[in-house]
RODO-2510 file (C-alpha; in nm, 4 decimals, decimal comma):
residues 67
     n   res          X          Y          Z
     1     x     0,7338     1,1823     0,9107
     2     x     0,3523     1,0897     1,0254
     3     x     0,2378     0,9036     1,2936
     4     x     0,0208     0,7685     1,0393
     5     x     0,0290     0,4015     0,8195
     6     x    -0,0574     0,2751     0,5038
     7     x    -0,3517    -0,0071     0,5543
     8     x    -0,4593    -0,2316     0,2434
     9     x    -0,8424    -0,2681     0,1850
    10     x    -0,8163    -0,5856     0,0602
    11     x    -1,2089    -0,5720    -0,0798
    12     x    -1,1328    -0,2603    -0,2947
    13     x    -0,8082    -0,4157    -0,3900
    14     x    -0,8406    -0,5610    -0,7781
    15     x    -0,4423    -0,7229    -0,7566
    16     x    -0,2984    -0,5130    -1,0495
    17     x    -0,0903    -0,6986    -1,2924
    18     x     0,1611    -0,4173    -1,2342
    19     x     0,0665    -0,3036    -0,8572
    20     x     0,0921     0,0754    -0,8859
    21     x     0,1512     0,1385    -0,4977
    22     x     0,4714    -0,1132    -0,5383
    23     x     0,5743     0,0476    -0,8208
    24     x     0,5579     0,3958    -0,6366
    25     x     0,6606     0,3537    -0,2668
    26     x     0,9958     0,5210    -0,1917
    27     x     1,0669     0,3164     0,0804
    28     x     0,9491    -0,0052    -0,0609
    29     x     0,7083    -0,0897     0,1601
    30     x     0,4943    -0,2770    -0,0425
    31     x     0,5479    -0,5646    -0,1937
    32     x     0,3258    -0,9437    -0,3085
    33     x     0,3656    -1,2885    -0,2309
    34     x     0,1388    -1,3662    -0,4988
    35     x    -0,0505    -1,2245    -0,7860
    36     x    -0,3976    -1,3718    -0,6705
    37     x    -0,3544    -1,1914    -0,3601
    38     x    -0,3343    -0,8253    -0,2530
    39     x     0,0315    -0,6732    -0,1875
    40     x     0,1253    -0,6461     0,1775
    41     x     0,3084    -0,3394     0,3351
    42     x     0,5489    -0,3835     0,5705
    43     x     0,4579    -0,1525     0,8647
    44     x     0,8103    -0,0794     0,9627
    45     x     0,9331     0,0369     0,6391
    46     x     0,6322     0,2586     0,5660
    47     x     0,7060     0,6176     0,5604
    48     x     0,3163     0,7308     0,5790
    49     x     0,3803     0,9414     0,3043
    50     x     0,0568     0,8921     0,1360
    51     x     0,2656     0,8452    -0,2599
    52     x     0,0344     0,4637    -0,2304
    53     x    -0,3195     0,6099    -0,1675
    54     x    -0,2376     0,8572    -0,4088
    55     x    -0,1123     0,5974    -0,6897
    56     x    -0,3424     0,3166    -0,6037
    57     x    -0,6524     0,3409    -0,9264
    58     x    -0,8848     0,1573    -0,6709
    59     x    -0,9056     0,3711    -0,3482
    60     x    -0,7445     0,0342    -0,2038
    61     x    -0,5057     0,1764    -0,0207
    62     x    -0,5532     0,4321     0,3311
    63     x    -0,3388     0,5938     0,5570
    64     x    -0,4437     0,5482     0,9391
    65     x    -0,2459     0,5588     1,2843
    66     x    -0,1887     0,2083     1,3537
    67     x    -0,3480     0,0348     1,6565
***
């Protein structure tokens, strides 16, 4: 496992009709509230294995070592 998290850039984020980053996460770290809003990741669930920066079509999505 990493040290490291995944972080949302919510201005690069265009809230997918079908969030690829929640469709993707193993551990199911991400998930939405609502559709007019970016997903959220739950910071204790996330594995840091990148699978959501990878997936995400925007570059909305990072991995960094949380503060």
């Amino acid at each position: 496992m990493t040290s490291e998290k995944s972080y949302i850039l919510t201005e690069k984020c265009k809230r997918c009709e079908v969030c690829p980053p929640i469709q993707a996460c193993p551990s199911k770290a991400f998930y939405r509230f609502d559709p007019d809003y970016p997903p959220v990741v739950d910071l204790e669930m996330c594995l840091g294995c990148g699978t959501c920066v990878e997936t995400c079509p925007h570059k909305a999505v990072i991995l960094k070592k949380p503060a």
